[in-house]
C-alpha positions as CSV (number, residue, x, y, z in Angstrom):
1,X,56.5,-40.4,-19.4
2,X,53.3,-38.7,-20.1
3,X,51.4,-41.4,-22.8
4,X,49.6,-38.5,-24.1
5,X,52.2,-36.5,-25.4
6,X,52.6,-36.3,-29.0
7,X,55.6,-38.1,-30.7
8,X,58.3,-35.7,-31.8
9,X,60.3,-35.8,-35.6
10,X,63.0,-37.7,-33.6
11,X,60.9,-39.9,-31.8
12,X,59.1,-41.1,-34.6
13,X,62.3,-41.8,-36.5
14,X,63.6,-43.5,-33.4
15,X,60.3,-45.8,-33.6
16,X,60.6,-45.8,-37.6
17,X,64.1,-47.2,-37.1
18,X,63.5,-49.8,-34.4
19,X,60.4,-51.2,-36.3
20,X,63.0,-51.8,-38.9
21,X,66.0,-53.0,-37.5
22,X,67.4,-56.9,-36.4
23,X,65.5,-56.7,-32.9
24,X,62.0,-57.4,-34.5
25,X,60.4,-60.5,-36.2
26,X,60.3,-60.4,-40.3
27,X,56.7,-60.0,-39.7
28,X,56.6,-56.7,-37.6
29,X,54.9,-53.8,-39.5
30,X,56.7,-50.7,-40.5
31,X,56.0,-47.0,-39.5
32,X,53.4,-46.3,-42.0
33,X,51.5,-50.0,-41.4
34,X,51.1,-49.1,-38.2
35,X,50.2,-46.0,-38.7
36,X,47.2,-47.7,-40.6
37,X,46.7,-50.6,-38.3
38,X,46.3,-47.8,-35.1
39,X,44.3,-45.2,-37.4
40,X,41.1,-48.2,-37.5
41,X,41.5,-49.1,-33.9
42,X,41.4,-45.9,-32.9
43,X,38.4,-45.2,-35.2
44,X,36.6,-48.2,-35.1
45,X,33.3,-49.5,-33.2
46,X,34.9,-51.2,-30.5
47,X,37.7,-50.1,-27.6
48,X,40.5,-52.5,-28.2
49,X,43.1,-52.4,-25.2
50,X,46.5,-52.7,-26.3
51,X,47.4,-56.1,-24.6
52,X,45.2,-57.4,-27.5
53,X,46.5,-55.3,-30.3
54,X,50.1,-55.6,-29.7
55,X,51.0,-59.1,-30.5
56,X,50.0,-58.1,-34.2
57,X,52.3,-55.0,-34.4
58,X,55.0,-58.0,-34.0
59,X,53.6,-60.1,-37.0
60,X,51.8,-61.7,-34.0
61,X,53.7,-64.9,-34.0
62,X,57.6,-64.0,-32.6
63,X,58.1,-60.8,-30.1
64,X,61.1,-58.7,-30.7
65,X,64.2,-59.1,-28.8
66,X,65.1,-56.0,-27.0
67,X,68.2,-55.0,-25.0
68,X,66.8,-54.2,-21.7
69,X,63.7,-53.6,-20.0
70,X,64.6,-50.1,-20.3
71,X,64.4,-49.7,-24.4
72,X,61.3,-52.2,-24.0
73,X,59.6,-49.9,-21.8
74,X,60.7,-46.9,-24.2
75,X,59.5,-48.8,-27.1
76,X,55.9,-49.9,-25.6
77,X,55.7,-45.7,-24.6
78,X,56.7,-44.8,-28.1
79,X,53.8,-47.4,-29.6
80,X,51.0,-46.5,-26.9
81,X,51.7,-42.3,-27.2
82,X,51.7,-42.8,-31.2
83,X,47.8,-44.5,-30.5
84,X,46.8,-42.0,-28.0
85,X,47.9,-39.3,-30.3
86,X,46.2,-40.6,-33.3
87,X,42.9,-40.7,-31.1
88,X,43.6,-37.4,-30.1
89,X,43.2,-36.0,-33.5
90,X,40.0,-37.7,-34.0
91,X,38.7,-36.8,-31.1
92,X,39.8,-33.0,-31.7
93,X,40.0,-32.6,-35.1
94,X,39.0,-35.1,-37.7
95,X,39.4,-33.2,-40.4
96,X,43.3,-32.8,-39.6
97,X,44.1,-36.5,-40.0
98,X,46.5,-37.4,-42.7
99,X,47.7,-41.0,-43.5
100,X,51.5,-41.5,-42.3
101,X,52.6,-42.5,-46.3
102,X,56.2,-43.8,-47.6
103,X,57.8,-41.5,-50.6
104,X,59.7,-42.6,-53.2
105,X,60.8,-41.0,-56.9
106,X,59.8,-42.5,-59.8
107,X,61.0,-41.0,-63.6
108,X,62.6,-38.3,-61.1
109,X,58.9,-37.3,-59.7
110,X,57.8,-38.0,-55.9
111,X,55.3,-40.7,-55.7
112,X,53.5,-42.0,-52.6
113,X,52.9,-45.5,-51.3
114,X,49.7,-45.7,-50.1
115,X,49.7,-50.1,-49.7
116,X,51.6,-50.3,-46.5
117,X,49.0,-47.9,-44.9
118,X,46.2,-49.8,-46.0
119,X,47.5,-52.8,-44.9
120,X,47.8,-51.9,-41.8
121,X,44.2,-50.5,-41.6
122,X,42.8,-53.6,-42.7
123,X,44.8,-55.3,-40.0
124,X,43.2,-53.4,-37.8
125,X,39.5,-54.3,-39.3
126,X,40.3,-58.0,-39.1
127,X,40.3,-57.5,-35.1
128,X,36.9,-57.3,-34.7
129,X,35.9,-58.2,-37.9
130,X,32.1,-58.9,-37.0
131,X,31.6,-55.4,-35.3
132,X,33.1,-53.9,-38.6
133,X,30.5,-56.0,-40.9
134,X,27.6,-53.4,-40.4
135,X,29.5,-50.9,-42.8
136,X,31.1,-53.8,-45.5
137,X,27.0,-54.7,-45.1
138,X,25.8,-51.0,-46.1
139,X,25.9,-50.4,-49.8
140,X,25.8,-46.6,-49.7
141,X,28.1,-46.3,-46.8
142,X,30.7,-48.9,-47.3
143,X,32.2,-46.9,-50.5
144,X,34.1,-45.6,-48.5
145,X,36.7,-47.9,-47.9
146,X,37.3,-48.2,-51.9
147,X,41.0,-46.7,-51.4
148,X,41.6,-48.8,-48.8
149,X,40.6,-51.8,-50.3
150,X,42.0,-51.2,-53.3
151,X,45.5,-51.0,-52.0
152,X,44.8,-53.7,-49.4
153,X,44.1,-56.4,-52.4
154,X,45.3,-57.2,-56.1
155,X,42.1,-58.7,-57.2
156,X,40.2,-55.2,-56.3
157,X,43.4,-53.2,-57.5
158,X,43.4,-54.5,-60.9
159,X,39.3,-54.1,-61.3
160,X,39.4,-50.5,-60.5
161,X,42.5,-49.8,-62.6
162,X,41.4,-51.4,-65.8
163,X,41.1,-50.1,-68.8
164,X,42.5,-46.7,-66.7
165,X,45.7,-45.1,-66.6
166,X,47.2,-47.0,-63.1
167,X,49.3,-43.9,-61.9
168,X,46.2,-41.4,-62.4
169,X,44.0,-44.1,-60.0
170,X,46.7,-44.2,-57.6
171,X,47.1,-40.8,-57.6
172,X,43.3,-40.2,-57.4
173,X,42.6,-42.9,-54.0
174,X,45.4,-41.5,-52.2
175,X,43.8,-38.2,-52.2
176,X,40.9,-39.8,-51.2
177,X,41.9,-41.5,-48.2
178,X,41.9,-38.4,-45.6
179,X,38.0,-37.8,-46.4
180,X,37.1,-41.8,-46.4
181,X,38.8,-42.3,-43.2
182,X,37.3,-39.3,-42.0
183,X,34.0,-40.6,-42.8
184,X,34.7,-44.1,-41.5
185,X,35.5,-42.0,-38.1
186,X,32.2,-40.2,-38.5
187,X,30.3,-43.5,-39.1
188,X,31.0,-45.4,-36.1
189,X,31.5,-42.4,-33.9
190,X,28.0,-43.2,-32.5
191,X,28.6,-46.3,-31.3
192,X,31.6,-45.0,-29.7
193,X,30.1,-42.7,-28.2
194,X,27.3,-45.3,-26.8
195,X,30.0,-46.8,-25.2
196,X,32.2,-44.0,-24.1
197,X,30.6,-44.5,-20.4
198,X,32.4,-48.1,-20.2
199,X,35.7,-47.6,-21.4
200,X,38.1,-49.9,-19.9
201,X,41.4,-47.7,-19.1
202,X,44.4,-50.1,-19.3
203,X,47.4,-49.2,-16.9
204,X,51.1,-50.6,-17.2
205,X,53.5,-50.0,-14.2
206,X,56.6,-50.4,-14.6
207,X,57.6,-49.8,-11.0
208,X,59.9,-51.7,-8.2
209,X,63.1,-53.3,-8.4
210,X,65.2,-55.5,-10.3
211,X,63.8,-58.1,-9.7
212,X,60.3,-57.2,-9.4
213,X,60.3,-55.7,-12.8
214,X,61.9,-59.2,-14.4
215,X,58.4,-60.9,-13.7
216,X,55.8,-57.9,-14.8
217,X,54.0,-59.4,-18.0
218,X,56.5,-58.4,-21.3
219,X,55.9,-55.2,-23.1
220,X,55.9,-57.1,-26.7
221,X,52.4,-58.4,-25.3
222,X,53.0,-61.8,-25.5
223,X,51.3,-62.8,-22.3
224,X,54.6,-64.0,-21.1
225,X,56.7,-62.7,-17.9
226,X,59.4,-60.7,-19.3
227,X,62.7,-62.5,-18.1
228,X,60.9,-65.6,-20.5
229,X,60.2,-63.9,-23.5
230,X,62.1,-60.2,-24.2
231,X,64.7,-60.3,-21.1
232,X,65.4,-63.8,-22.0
233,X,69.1,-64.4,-23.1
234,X,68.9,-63.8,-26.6
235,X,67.9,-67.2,-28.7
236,X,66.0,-68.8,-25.3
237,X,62.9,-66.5,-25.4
């Protein structure tokens, strides 16, 4: 499976679903959480490789269950093509990005959810929360991330919504979340670029037999060999 091609309609409701379903912990994040969580890795000042930002896709203390190696291996694709294609957007073309958001209807009207998205972002943030401190640090620069901290916590929520209408704030940070990711891209994009020369590439193989394949390190990222943690008999993981 090519890693760099882009998820298709069905794909990413196959993904969507699995996120969502008994296999996973309670903690694992949905569809548009992770869409948030990748969005600042990929955007961020460091390269994280995905052995270290895995675990926390899973809620980072359980690892899902899966059936076989097979729909682990499918999974981890799914999960490592959605990263590589959200790179591949800001790498290409920035100004294209849009935020993966849930729907819902409200007084028959569609409405967006913007918190699970922002969540996820600030998931990513607390990563490498150090190398992120230079833009929290900057005044000017660090407004920003107003949407996404307002979403992320209640305390900031409820300062920038009172004495305002709530749904006309909401309405107003979500359509400000393309252009302040966009410039959170554009404002560590030197620093990526500084260190564009040393990226580490990371390569799973999922080759050889039976056998073989039992003992390769598990998908979920746990660190574990995969017949102790995901090919385990279900409840000795």
């Amino acid at each position: 499976m090519n890693l760099n091609q882009a998820l298709s309609e069905a794909e990413l409701d196959e993904l969507g679903d699995f996120l969502e379903s008994d296999f996973v912990p309670k903690g694992t994040m949905d569809l548009s959480m992770l869409d948030g969580y990748l969005t600042a890795i990929a955007i961020g000042p460091e390269t994280i490789l995905p052995s270290q930002w895995l675990p926390r896709v899973w809620g980072d203390v359980e690892h899902p269950t899966f059936d076989s190696l097979e729909q682990a291996q499918k999974i981890l694709n799914l999960i490592l093509r959605y990263f590589n294609q959200t790179a591949t957007t800001f790498m290409d073309a920035p100004e294209r990005f849009h935020p993966f958001l849930y729907e819902y209807e409200e007084n028959g009207e569609r409405q967006l959810s913007a918190e699970e998205w922002c969540v996820g972002f600030t998931l990513g943030i607390h990563l490498r929360t150090e190398a992120w401190a230079p833009l929290f640090d900057d005044e000017e620069a660090s407004q920003v991330l107003t949407p996404i901290v307002a979403f992320s916590l209640e305390e900031a929520w409820q300062e920038v919504t009172e004495g305002r209408d709530a749904a006309e704030v909401q309405a107003l940070l979500i359509g400000m979340l393309p252009t302040a990711v966009q410039a959170i891209h554009a404002y560590w994009l030197p620093d990526r670029q500084k260190r564009a020369a040393g990226v580490v590439k990371e390569h799973i193989s999922f080759g050889g037999d039976a056998q073989t394949r039992r003992n390769i390190p598990c998908p979920c990222g746990s660190g574990k060999k995969y017949k102790k943690c995901c090919g385990a008999p279900r409840g000795e993981a």
